[in-house]
C-alpha distance (Angstrom), angle and dihedral (degrees) to the residues before:
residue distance angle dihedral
X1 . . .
X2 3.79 . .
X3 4.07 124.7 .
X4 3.56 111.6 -144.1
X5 4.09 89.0 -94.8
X6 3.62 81.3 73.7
X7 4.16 90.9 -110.9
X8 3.57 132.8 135.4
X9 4.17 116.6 -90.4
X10 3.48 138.1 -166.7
X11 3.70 122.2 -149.8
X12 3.99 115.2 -129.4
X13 3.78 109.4 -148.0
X14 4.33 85.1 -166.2
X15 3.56 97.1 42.4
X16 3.39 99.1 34.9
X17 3.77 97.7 -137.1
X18 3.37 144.3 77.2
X19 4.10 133.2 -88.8
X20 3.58 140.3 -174.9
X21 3.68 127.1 -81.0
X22 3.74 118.6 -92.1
X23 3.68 105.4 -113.8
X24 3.72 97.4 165.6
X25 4.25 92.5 119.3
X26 4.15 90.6 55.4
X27 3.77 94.3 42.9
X28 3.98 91.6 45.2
X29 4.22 85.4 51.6
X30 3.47 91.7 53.9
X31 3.18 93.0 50.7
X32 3.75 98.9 48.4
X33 4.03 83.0 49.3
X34 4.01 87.4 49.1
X35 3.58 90.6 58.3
X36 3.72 105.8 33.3
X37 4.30 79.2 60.2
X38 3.69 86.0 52.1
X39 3.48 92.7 54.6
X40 3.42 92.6 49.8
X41 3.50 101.7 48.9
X42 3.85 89.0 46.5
X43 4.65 86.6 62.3
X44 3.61 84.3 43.9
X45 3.82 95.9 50.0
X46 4.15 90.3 39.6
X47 4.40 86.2 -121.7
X48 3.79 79.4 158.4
X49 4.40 90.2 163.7
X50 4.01 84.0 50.2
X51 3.88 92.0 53.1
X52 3.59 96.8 43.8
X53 3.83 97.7 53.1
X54 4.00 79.1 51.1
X55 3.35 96.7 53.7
X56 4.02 90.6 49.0
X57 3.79 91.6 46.2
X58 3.74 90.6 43.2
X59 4.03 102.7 49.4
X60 3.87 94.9 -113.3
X61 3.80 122.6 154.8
X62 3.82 92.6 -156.8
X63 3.75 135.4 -3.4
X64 3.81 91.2 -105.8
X65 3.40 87.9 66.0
X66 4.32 91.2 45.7
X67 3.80 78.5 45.8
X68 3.53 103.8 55.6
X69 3.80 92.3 45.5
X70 3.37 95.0 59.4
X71 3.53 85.8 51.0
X72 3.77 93.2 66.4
X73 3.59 134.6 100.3
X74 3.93 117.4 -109.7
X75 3.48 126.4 -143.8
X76 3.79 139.3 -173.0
X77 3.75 122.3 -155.0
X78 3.45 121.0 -145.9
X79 3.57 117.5 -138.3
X80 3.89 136.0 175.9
X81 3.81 111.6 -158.4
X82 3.89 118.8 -163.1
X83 3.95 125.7 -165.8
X84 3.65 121.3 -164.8
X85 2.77 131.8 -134.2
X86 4.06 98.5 12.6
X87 3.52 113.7 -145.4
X88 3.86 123.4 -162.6
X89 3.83 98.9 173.3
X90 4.08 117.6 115.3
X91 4.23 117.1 -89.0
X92 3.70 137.1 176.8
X93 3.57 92.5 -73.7
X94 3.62 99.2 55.7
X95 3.52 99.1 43.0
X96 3.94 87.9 48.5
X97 3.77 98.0 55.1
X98 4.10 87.9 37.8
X99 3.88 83.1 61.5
X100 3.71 95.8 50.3
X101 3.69 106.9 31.9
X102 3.94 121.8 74.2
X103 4.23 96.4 -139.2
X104 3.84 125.3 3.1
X105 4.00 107.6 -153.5
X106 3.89 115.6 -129.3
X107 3.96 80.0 -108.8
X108 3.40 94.4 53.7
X109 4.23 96.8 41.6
X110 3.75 88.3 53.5
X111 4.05 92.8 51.7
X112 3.86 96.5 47.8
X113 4.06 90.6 37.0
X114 4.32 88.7 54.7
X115 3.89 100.6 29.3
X116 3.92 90.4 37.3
X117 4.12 82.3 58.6
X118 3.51 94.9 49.3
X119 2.93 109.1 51.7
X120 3.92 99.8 32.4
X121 4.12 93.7 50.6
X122 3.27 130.5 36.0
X123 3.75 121.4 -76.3
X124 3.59 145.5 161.0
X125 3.39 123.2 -127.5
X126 4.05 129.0 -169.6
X127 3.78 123.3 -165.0
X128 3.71 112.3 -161.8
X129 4.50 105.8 -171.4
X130 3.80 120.1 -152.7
X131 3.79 125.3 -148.0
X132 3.65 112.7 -72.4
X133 4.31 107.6 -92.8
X134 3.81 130.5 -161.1
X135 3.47 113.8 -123.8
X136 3.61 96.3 -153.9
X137 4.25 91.9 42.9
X138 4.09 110.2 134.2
X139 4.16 98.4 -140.1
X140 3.43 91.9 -162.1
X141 4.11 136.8 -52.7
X142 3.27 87.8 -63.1
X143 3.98 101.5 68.1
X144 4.20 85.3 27.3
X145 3.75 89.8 97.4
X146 3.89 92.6 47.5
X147 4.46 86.1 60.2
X148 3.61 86.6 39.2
C-alpha cells in the first residue's frame, strides 16, 4: 500500500501501523558498487598505499585478486519470503530477552515476538526469487538523474 507521500508501506499486524520498506539489500548493492568504483579508480590513479590497506581490510592475497573483484558485476536478488501462519503471541525467546534486557523497543518486541514464533513452532515458509537486478542499471533517461 501507498502512504499519502506516495511511498511504499507495510502493514504491522502488532503495531498496528504501517512502516517503511526494508531497503537494506539495494542500499548494501550500491554500496558494494560504490566501492568496487573506488577501487578501481584507486589502480587507475596508482593510490597503491590506499589499495593495500584495502586489500588487508578486505581478505585479499594480492591486489589482482582486489582488482578483479572490483571488476565484477553485482547483483541483487529479489526475494519475497512468506510465513504461515504468522504468529505474534509471546514465546521463550521473548520472554527470555524481556528478562534480561532493561527496555525492548516496539521494533525490537515485534522482531523477537514473529521470529521467536518461527522458529520455535512450526511454520512454513515460501521463498519466491526475482531475476537478478543491477543496482547501478540506468532504466532509461528518466531514472538517469536518480544514478547521477
Amino acid at each position: 500500500m501507498f502512504d499519502k507521500k506516495g511511498e511504499y508501506s507495510i502493514y504491522s499486524r502488532i503495531t498496528g501501523n504501517r512502516r517503511k520498506h526494508h531497503t537494506g539489500p539495494a542500499v548494501l548493492g550500491q554500496g558494494v558498487e560504490a566501492l568496487k568504483a573506488a577501487i578501481r579508480h584507486a589502480f587507475k590513479e596508482n593510490q597503491f598505499d590506499r589499495l593495500q590497506l584495502w586489500k588487508e581490510q578486505l581478505h585479499f592475497d594480492s591486489l589482482d585478486e582486489l582488482m578483479a573483484t572490483a571488476l565484477k558485476l553485482t547483483l541483487i536478488v529479489p526475494a519475497n519470503i512468506t510465513f504461515y501462519p504468522i504468529r505474534s503471541s509471546e514465546n521463550l525467546l521473548f520472554k527470555s530477552v524481556e528478562l534480561f534486557s532493561d527496555e525492548l523497543s516496539l521494533r525490537q518486541s515485534e522482531e523477537l515476538l514473529i521470529e521467536g514464533n518461527i522458529m520455535l513452532k512450526n511454520t512454513d515458509m515460501d521463498i519466491r526469487m526475482g531475476r537478478p537486478v543491477n543496482p547501478c542499471y540506468v532504466w532509461d533517461w528518466r531514472t538517469h538523474w536518480v544514478n547521477g
